[in-house]
C-alpha positions in Angstrom: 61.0 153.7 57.6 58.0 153.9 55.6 58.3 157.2 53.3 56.1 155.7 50.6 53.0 157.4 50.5 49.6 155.1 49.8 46.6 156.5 49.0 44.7 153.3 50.7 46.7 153.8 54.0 48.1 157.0 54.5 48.9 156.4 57.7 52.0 154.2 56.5 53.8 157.2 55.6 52.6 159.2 58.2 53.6 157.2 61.1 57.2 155.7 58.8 58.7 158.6 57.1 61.3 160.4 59.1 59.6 163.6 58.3 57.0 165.2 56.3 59.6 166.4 53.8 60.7 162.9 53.2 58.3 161.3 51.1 57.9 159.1 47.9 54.5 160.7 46.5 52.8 158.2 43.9 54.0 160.4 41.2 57.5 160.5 42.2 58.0 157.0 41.9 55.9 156.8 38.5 58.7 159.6 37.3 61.5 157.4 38.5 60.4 153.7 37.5 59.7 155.7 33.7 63.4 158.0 33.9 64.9 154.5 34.2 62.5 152.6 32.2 63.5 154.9 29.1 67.4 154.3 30.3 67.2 150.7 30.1 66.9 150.4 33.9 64.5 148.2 35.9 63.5 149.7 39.3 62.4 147.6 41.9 60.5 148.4 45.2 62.3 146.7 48.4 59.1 145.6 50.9 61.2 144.0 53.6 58.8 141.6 55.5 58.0 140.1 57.8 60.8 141.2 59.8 62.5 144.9 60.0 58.9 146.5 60.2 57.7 148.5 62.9 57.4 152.3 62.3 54.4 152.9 60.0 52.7 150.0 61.5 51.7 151.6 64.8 48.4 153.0 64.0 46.7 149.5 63.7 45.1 149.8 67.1 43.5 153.4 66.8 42.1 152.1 63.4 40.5 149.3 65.2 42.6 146.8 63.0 44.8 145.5 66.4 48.4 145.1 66.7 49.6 145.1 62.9 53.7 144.9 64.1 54.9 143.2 67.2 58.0 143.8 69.2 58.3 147.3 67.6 61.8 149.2 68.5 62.0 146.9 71.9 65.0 147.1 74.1 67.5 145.4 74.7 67.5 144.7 71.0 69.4 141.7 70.9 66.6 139.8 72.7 64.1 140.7 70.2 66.4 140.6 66.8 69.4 140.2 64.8 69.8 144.0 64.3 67.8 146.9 65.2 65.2 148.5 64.9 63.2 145.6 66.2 59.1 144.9 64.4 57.7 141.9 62.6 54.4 141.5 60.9 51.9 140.3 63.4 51.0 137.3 61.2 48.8 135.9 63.5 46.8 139.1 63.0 43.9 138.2 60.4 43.9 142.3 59.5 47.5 142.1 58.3 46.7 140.1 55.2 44.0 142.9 54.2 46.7 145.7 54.7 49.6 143.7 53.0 47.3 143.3 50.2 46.3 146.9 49.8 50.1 148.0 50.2 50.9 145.4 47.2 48.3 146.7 44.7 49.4 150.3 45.0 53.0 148.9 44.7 52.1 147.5 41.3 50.2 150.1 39.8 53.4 152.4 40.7 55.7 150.2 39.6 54.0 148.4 37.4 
């Protein structure tokens, strides 16, 4: 899933997050990074890529940006990956590098 919500590319968390009620909003994980900052905690984001993608990345086509993910939720699994659900980044897809780039800046001014 994808619950992270990105001001640049909304339509990560709209297509990832298992529901509408199950979202990081930028402020939420500003409030968490600082409620463990001030407790001697370090939070760290998990961005697990290039493989284990797929929801969140499906809206790269309607946005004229092309397949972003490949091999999204296929079946039979076990031809298409170790574990499911199935997706890697479409590397060979120049618009990926834009996109990863945008997800990483709003990462780091989250989590700073």
């Amino acid at each position: 899933s994808f619950p992270m919500v990105l001001k640049s590319l909304p339509n990560m968390a709209y297509y990832g997050a298992y529901s509408s009620r199950q979202l990081y909003q930028p402020s939420d994980i500003r409030h968490l990074v600082e409620y463990g900052r001030v407790r001697g905690i370090r939070v760290l984001p998990e961005f697990d890529a290039p493989a284990h993608v797929g929801n969140g990345w499906e809206w790269g086509p309607q946005q004229g940006l092309g397949n972003l993910a490949v091999c999204v939720n296929q079946e039979p699994w076990q031809k298409y990956c170790v574990e499911p659900p199935c997706g890697q980044l479409n590397i060979a897809n120049q618009n990926i590098y834009s996109v990863l780039g945008k997800i990483y800046e709003e990462m780091m001014e989250m989590f700073g």
